[in-house]
N, C-alpha and C positions, 0 to 999 in steps of 0.2 A: 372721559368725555370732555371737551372743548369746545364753546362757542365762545368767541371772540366777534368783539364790536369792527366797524371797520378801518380803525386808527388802533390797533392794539397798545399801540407804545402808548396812547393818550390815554385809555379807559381804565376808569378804576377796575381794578381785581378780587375778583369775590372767587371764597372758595365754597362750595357746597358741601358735608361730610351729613351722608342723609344713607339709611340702609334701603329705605324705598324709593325703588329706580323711577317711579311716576312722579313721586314729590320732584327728586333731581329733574326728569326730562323737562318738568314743568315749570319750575323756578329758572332753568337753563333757558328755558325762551323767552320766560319773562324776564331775567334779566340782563339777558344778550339783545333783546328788541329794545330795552332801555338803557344799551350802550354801554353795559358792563363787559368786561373778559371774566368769564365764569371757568372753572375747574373744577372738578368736585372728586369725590370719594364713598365708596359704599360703606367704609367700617371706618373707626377711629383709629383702630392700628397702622403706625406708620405716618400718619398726618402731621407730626410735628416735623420729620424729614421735610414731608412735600410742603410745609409751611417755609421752612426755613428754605425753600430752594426757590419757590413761587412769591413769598413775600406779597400776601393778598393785604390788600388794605381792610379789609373784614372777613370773617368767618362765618359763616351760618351753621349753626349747629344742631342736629335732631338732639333732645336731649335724651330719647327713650332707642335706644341700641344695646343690639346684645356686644357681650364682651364690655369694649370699654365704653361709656357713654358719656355723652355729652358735656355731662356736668364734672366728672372725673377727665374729662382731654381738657378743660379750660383749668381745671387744677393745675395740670401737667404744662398747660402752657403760662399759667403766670408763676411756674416755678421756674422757667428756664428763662434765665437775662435775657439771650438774646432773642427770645420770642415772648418775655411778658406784655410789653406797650400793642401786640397784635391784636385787634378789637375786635371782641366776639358777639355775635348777639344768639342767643339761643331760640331755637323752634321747636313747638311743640305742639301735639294735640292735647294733654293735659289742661286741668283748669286754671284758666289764668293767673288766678292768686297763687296758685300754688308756684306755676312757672315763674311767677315774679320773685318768690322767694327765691325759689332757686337761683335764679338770676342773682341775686344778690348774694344769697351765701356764699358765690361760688368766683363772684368777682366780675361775673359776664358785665359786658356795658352795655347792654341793651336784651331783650326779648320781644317774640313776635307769635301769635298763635297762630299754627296752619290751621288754614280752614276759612280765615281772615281776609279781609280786602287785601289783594295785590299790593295796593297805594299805600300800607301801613306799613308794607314791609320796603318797599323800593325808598319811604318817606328815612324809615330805620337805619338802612343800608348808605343814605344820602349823606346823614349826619358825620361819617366816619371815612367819606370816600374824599376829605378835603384833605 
């Protein structure tokens, strides 16, 4: 799925990697109406591909997926040069603190709870889209 802002070549690129197609549809509009170019992903299999070919200026990450998750793909990706400096912020319904740690064990640069004001996340997303 693909929503694009209406200067594609100008808008930052956000990729979505969520296994729940309502979180995707829903962050997809949120933030295609806020002039991002979104892409996203049901599973984390194969995302390091579509990273390196898309070259999103941040990542949104479920961190609770079956197979490989969240927290194991930001492994994956700051072990690989040419995609470690790709900013991730992880999402989650899990309890904050928790999510913060993880966030941190794992190297992510930012975290954001779903469920959460919109504005916290597009605020998140901002920081990383310079």
């Amino acid at each position: 799925m693909i929503a694009s802002a209406t200067d594609p070549a100008a808008a930052p690129r956000v990729l979505l990697v969520d296994d729940d197609e309502h979180v995707v549809h829903a962050l997809t509009r949120l933030l295609g109406r806020a002039g991002w170019e979104v892409r996203s992903s049901a599973r984390a299999f194969g995302v390091l591909n579509l990273v390196a070919e898309y070259k999103p200026h941040v990542i949104v990450l479920d961190v609770v997926m079956p197979g490989l998750d969240g927290g194991q793909l930001t492994e994956l990706l700051r072990s690989d040069p040419e995609l470690a400096d790709t900013r991730v912020v992880l999402h989650s319904g899990m309890d904050p603190t928790e999510l913060e740690q993880r966030a941190q064990l794992v190297a992510a640069d930012g975290f954001v709870s779903k469920g959460g004001r919109p504005a916290d996340l597009l605020e998140a997303l901002r920081r990383f889209a310079a």
